[in-house]
N, C-alpha and C positions, 0 to 999 in steps of 0.2 A: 504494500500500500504506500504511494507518494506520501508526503509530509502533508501537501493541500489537502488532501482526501479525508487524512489524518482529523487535521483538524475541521473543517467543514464535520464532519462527520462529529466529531465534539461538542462544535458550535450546536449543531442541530438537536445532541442528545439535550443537552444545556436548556435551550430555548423548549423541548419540550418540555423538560422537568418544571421548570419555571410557569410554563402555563397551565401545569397540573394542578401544582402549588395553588396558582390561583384561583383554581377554580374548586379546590379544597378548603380555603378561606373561609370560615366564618364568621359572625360577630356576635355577640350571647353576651347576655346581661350573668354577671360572676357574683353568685352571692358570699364569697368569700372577699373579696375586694368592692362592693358596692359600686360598680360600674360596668359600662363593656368594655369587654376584652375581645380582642382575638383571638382565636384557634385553627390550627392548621387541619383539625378534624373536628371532622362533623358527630352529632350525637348517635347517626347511624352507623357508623364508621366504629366510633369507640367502642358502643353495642359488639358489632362484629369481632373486635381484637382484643375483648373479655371472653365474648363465646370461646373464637377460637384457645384463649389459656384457659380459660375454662375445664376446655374438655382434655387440656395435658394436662395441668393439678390432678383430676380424674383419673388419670392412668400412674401419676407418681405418687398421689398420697390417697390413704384410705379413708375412705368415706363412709361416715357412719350410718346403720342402717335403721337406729334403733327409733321405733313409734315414740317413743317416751321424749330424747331427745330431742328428735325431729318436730314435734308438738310444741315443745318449750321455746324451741329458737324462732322458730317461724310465728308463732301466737306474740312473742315480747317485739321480732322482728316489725309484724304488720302493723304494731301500735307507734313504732318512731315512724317508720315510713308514712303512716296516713297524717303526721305532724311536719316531714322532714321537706327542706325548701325546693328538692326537685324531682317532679311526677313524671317527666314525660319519659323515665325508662321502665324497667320489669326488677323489683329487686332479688335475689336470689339468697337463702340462706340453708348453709351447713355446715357438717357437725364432724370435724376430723377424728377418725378413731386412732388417734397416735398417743400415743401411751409415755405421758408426765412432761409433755412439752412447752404448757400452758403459753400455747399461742393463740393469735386474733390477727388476721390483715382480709386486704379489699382487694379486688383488682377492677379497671375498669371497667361502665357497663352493668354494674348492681349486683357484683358477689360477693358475696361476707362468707367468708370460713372461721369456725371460732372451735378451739381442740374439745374434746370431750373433757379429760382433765382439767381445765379453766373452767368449765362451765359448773363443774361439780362441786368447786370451793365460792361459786357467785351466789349469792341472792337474786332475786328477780331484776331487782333493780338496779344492781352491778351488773348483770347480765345485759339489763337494756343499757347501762353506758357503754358496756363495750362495743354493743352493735352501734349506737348513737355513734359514738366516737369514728367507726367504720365509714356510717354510710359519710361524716362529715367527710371524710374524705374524696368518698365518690361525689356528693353533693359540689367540693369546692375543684372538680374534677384536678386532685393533686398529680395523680400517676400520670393522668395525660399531658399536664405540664413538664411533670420531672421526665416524660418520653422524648416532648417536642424539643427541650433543650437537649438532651442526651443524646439521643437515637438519629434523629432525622426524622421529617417522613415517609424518605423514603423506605425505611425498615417497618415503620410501623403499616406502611400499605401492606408490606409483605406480610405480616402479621396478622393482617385482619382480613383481608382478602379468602375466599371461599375459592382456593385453586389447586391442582393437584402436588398432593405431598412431596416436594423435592427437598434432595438435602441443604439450598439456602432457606427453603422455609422453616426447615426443623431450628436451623441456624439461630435463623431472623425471632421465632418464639420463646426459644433459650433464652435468648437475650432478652428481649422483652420483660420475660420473666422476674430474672434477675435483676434487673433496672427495677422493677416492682418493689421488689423484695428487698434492696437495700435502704438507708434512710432515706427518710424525709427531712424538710428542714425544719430546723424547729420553730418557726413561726407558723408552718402547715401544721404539725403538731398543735401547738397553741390554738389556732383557728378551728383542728378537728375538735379539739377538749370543749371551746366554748358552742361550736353547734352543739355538741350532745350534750351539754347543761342546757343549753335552750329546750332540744327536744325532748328529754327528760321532761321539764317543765310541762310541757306541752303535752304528753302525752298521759299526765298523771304521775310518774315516778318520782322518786327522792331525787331533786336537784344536787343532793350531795353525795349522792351515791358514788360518783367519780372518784373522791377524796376515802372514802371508804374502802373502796376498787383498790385505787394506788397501795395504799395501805398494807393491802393483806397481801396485794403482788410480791411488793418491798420486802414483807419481812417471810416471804418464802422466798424472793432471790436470794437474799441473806443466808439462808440456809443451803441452798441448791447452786451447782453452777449452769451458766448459762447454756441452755441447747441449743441444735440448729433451729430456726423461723421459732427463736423466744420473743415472750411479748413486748419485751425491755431491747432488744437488739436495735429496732430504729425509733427509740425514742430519749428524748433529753433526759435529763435527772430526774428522778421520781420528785426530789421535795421541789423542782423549779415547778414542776407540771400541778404538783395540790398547793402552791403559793396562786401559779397563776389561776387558780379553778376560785378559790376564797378571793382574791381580789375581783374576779367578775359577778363572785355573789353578791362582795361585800360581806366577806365573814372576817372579822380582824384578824390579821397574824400570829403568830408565837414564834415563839427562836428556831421550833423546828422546822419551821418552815422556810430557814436561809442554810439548815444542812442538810449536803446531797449525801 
């Protein structure tokens, strides 16, 4: 191939990707920032590249079967959801049967996974801030920001796209993944904590239940060390996160609340 070709041939990849881009554009009112924003993907889009991790979680981690739990997570699940600030997806909740993990994360698109172990040491209403805390995240859609800056779009098409299994797609989901699964920042943090005090509220539960949560988390970390997808892995200090929870009640301080 001549060098012209070469590049014509660049030019032209370029100038397509770019008009993809734009026509991938959106603009959506962010109720985590109180205005619009941009996004490089659409809500049907994101949909798409939760299903597709969706259905690999499914085949890496177990899934619990059990009526009892399944009952509890989805009954406390539909009550933040019918409070929480965004309807136009399907939210999805389940109950991993991994044995002493006490994990909880989201992924795009309305999946909440929360371990069986976590659920067993929660209350109702620790149990709804953990999902509260979740969907705030899908709510202030964080993974698809932490994707847009990370990833590209173009990885995240590959991702979400409904196209035949080849090895960049296995790639392109990995990855995905893992971008999921490492932190957030802790200002999304803070923002997920203060939605789910809202929706708490809103929904009936102990607005303080979060402080409660952190609490009994804390002093079994203390005891245990950290597994893999623990619930402490991407999140700031335990006492920064029940400072900031009492400061949006408005519950006064105490000392313990400035050691992590």
């Amino acid at each position: 191939m001549s060098l012209c070709k070469y590049f014509y041939k660049k030019r032209f990849y370029l100038i397509f990707i770019l008009l993809f881009f734009i026509g991938c554009i959106t603009t959506e009112y962010d109720v985590s920032t109180h205005r619009q924003n941009i996004f490089l993907y659409s809500v049907d889009k994101e949909v798409a590249l939760g299903k597709n991790i969706a259905e690999n979680i499914g085949k890496e981690l177990k899934i619990s079967k059990s009526p009892a739990y399944i009952e509890r997570i989805n009954k406390i699940g539909s009550q933040i959801v019918e409070v929480c600030d965004r309807k136009e997806i399907y939210y999805y909740f389940y109950v991993l049967d991994e044995k002493d993990k006490y994990s909880a994360f989201s992924i795009p698109g309305g999946y909440v996974y929360v371990d069986k172990s976590l659920m067993d040491i929660l209350s109702d209403d620790e149990l709804a801030f953990v999902l509260a805390h979740e969907i705030g995240h899908i709510v202030a859609r964080h993974a698809i920001k932490k994707l847009q800056a990370v990833m590209g779009a173009n990885l995240l098409m590959l991702a979400s796209v409904h196209a035949e299994a080849t090895p960049g797609f296995h790639r392109g989901l990995s990855f995905a993944l893992a971008q999921i699964m490492v932190a957030y920042s802790r200002k999304d943090e803070y923002t997920a904590d203060e939605l789910a005090t809202k929706y708490l509220k809103l929904a009936g539960f102990s607005p303080q239940a979060g402080i409660s949560v952190l609490n009994k988390l804390y002093n079994l970390h203390k005891k245990e060390p950290l597994r893999q997808y623990s619930y402490f892995k991407t999140h700031p200090y335990i006492a920064q996160r029940i400072r900031h929870i009492k400061e949006y009640l408005g519950i006064p301080l105490d000392i313990n609340d400035y050691i992590n």
